[in-house]
C-alpha positions as CSV (number, residue, x, y, z in Angstrom):
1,X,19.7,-2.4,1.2
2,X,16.6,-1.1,-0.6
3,X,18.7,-1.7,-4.0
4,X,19.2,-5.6,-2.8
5,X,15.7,-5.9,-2.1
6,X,14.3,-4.3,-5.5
7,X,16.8,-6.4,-7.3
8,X,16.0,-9.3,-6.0
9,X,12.1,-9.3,-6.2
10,X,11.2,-7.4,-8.8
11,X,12.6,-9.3,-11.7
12,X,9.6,-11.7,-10.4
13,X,7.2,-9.2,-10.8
14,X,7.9,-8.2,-14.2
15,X,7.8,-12.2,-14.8
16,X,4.5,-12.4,-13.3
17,X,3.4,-9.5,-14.7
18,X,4.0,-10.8,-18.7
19,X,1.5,-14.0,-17.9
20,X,-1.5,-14.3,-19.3
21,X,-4.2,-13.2,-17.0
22,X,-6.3,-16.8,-17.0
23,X,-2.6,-17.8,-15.7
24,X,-2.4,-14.9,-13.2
25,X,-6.0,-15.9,-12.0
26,X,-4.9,-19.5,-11.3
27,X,-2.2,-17.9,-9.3
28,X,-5.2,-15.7,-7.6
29,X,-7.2,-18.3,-6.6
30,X,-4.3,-20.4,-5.3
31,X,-3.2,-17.1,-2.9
32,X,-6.8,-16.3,-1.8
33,X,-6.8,-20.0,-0.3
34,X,-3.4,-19.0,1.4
35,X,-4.7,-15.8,2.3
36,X,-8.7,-16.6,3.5
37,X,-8.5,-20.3,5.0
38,X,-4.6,-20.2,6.0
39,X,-3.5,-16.9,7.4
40,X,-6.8,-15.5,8.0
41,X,-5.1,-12.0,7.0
42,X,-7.4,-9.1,8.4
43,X,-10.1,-11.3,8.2
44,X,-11.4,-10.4,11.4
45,X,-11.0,-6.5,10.5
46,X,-13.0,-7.3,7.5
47,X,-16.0,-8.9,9.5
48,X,-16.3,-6.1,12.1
49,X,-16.1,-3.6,9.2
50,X,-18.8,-5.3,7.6
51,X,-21.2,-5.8,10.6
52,X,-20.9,-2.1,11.4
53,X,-21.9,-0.7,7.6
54,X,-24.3,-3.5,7.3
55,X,-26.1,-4.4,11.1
56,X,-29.1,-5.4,9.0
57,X,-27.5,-8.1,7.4
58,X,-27.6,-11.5,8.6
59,X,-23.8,-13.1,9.8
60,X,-24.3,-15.4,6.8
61,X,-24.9,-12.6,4.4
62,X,-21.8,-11.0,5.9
63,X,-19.6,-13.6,5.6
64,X,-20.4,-14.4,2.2
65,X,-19.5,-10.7,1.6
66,X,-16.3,-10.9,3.4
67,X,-15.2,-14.5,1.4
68,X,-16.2,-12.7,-2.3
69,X,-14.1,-9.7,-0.6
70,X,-11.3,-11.8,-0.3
71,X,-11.8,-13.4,-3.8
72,X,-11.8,-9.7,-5.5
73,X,-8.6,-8.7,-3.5
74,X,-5.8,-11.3,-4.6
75,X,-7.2,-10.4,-7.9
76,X,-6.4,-6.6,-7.4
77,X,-3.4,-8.2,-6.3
78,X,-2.4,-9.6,-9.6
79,X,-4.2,-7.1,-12.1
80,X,-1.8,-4.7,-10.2
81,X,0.9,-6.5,-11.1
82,X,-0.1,-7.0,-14.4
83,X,-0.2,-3.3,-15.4
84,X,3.9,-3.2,-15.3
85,X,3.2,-5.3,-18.6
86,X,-0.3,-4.7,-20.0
87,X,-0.5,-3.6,-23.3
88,X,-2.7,-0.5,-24.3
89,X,-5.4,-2.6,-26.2
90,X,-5.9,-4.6,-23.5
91,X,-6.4,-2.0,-20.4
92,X,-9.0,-0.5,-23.1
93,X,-10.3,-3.7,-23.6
94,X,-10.8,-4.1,-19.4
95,X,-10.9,-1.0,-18.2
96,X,-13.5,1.4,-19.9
97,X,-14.5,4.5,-19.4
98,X,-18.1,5.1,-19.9
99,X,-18.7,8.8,-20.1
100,X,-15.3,10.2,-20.3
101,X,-16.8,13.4,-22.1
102,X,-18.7,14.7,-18.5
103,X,-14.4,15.3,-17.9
104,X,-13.9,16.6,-21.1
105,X,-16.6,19.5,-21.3
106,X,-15.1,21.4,-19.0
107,X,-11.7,20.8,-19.0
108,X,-12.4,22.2,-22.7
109,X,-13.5,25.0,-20.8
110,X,-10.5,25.6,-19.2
111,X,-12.1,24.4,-16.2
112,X,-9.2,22.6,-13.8
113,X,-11.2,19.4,-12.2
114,X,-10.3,17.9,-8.7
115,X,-11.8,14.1,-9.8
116,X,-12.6,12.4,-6.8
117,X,-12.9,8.7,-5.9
118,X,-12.8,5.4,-3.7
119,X,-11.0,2.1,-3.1
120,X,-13.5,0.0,-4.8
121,X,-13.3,-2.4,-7.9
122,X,-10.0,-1.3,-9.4
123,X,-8.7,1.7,-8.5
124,X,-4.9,1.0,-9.7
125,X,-6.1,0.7,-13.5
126,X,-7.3,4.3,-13.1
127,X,-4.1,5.4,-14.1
128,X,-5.4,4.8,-17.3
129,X,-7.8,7.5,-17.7
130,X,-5.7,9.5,-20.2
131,X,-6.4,6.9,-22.9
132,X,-10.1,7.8,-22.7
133,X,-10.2,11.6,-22.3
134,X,-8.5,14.5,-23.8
135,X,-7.9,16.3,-20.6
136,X,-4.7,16.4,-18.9
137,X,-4.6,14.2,-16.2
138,X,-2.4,14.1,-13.3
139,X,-2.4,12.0,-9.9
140,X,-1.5,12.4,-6.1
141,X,0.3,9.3,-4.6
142,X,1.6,8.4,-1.6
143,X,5.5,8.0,-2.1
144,X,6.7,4.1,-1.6
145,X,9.7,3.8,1.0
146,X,11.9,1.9,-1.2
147,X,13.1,4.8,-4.0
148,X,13.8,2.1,-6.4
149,X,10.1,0.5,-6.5
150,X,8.4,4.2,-6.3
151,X,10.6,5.0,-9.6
152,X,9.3,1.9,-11.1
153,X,5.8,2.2,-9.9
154,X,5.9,5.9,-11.0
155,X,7.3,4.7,-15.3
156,X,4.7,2.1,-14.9
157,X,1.7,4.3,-13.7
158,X,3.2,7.0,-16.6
159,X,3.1,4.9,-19.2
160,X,-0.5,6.4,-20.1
161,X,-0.4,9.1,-19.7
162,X,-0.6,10.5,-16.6
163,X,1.8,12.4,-14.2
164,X,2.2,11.9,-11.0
165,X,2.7,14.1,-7.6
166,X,3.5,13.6,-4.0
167,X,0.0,13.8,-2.1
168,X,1.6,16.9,0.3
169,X,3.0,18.9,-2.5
170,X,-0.6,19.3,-4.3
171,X,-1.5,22.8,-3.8
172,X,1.8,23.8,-4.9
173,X,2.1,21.7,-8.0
174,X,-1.9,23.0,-8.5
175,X,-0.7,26.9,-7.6
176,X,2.5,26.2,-10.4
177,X,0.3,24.9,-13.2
178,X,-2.2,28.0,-12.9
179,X,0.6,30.2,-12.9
180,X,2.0,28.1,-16.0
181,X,-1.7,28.1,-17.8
182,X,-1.9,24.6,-17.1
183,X,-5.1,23.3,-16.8
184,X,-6.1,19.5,-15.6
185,X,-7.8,17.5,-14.2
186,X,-6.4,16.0,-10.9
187,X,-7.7,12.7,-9.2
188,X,-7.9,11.9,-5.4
189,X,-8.9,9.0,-3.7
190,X,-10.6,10.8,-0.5
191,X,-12.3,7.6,1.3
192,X,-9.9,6.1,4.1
193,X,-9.6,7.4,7.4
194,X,-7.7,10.4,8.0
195,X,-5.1,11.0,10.6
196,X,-6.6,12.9,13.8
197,X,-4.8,15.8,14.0
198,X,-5.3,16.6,10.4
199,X,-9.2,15.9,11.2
200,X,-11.8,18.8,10.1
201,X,-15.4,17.7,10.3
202,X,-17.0,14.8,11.2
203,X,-19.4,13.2,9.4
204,X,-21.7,9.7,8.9
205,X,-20.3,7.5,6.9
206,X,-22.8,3.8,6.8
207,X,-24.5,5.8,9.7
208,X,-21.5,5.9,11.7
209,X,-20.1,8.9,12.8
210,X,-16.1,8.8,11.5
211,X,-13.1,11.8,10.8
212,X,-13.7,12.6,6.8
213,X,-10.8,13.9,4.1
214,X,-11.8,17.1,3.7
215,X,-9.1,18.2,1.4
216,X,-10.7,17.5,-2.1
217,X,-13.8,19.9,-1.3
218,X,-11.0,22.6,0.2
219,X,-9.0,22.4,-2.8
220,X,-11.9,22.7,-5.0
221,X,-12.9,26.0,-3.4
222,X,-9.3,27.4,-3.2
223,X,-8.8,27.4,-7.1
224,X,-12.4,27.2,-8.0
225,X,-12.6,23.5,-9.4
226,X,-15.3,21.6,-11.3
227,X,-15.6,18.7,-8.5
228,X,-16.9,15.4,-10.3
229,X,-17.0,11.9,-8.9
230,X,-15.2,8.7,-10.9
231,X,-16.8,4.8,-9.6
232,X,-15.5,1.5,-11.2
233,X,-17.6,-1.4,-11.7
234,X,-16.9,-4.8,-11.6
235,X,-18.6,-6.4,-14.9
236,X,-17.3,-9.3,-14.7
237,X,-13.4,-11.2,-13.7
238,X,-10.8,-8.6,-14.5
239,X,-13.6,-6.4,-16.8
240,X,-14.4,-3.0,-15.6
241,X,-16.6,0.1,-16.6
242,X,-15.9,3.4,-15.1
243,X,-18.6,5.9,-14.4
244,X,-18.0,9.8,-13.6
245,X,-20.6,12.2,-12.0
246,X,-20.6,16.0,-11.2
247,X,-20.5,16.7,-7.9
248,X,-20.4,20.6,-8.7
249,X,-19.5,23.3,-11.7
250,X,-19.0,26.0,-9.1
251,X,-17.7,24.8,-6.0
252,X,-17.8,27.6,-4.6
253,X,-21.6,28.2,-4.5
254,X,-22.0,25.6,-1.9
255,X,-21.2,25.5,1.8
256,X,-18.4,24.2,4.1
257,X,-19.0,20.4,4.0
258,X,-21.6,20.5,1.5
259,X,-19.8,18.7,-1.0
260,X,-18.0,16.6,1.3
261,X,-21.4,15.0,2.1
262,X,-22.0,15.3,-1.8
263,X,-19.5,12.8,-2.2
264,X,-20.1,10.5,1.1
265,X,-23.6,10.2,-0.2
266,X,-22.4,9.0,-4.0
267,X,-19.6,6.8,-2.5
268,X,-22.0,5.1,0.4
269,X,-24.3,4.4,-2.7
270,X,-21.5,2.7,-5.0
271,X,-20.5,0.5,-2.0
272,X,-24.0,-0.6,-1.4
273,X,-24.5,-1.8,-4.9
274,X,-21.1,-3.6,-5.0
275,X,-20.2,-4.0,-1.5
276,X,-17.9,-7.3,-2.1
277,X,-15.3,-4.7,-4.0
278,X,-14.4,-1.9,-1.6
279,X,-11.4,-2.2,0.4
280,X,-12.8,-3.4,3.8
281,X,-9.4,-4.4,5.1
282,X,-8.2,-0.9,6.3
283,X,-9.4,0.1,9.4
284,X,-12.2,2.7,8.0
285,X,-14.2,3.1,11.4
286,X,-11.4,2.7,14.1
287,X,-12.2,6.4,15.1
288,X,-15.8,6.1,15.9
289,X,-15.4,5.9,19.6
290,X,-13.3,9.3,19.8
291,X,-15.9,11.5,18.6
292,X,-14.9,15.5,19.8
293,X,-17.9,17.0,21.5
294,X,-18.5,19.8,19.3
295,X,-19.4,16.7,16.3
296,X,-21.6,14.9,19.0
């Protein structure tokens, strides 16, 4: 059954995915119609989000926020499509990397680097960050059900450069390349809402008190990890520049949470300039109610 339904939809998205992109924006603009004004999809979930990380903002403001929201994400919708096609000129042409030598110092150094990051802008184009620095890059994903589209997804993501591993199997793959004498740089998106009982400290996130990912800041303790931030910008339709800042050399001079809020701090601050192009459709604050006492 998962073969059927790979073979009969993705030969459409490898046609889609060959169209020019002013083509691929009509067909974005034609969806976010669908999407916004038809099926209302998460619309609502958007709003509340919105409201509770902005309460200053008037409902106007907000729902202009939410409707450029929408805009942006059918055209995350077909960029990521495109990338099973786009040629390497092109991604360098819309997807730069500003400062790619911040990464580059210290992985010279030997230094392995957990880079850290959010769903804002475009964070599927990422997976071109080996065109831009010299470091060896590798990425955690989250395996897709059907085998046949996480092969695919996996080839296209490769085609880079970078390698990819199951989210749950990074400290081993981290533990194997130290023992190997492999050093890299490895990226993490660390933003949505983690499950409960994997839950570790609290925190406020748009002055809301929410579970935090925790793992980024543990891992860059347990193997001593240069921890630096990564941010895309939205220049302009389908144009992006890509900023990196250090978090910390030496992880390990800092206390437990301290570069947790580090990053909160740096991600709350990248939302707030762009707000219209962070993911506001998952459910980000749907723990704040269920706040243990010991966080209180």
């Amino acid at each position: 059954m998962q073969f059927i339904s790979f073979a009969l939809t993705y030969p459409f998205i490898l046609l889609f995915s060959i169209l020019p992109m002013r083509i691929l924006y009509l067909i974005s603009d034609f969806f976010f119609i669908v999407v916004y004004y038809v099926f209302g999809y998460r619309k609502k979930i958007v709003l509340n989000n919105l409201k509770l990380a902005f309460p200053d903002k008037s409902d106007d403001e907000i729902k202009i926020i939410s409707k450029n929201f929408f805009k942006h994400f059918t055209d995350l919708v077909v960029e990521s499509v495109k990338y099973f096609s786009i040629s390497e000129k092109e991604i360098k042409k819309r997807f730069q990397f500003l400062n790619p030598e911040l990464v580059d110092t210290y992985g010279k150094k030997g230094k392995n680097i957990i880079i850290v990051g959010a769903h804002q802008a475009n964070w599927e184009w990422s997976t071109s960050m080996p065109l831009a620095l010299e470091t060896t890059i590798l990425g955690a994903y989250t395996r897709v059900t059907n085998k046949y589209y996480d092969k695919a997804i996996k080839k296209s993501r490769k085609r880079f450069g970078i390698n990819g591993y199951k989210t749950s199997e990074t400290v081993k793959n981290i533990e194997k390349n130290i023992a190997n004498n492999i050093h890299a740089a490895y990226i993490l998106l660390s933003d949505q809402c983690p499950a409960l009982s994997k839950t570790y400290y609290w925190s406020h996130f748009f002055n809301i008190k929410v579970p935090i990912h925790t793992g980024a800041e543990m891992l860059a303790k347990k193997f001593d990890c240069t921890m630096i931030n990564y941010v895309a910008k939205k220049v302009k339709r389908g144009y992006y520049e890509v900023t990196f800042e250090l978090i910390a050399e030496k992880p390990r001079d800092f206390k437990d949470y301290e570069l947790t809020e580090k990053y909160l701090k740096i991600t709350e601050k990248n939302i707030k300039q762009q707000p219209e192009f962070y993911l506001w459709s998952h459910r980000r604050f749907k723990h704040r109610n269920r706040v243990p006492k010991e966080f209180l």
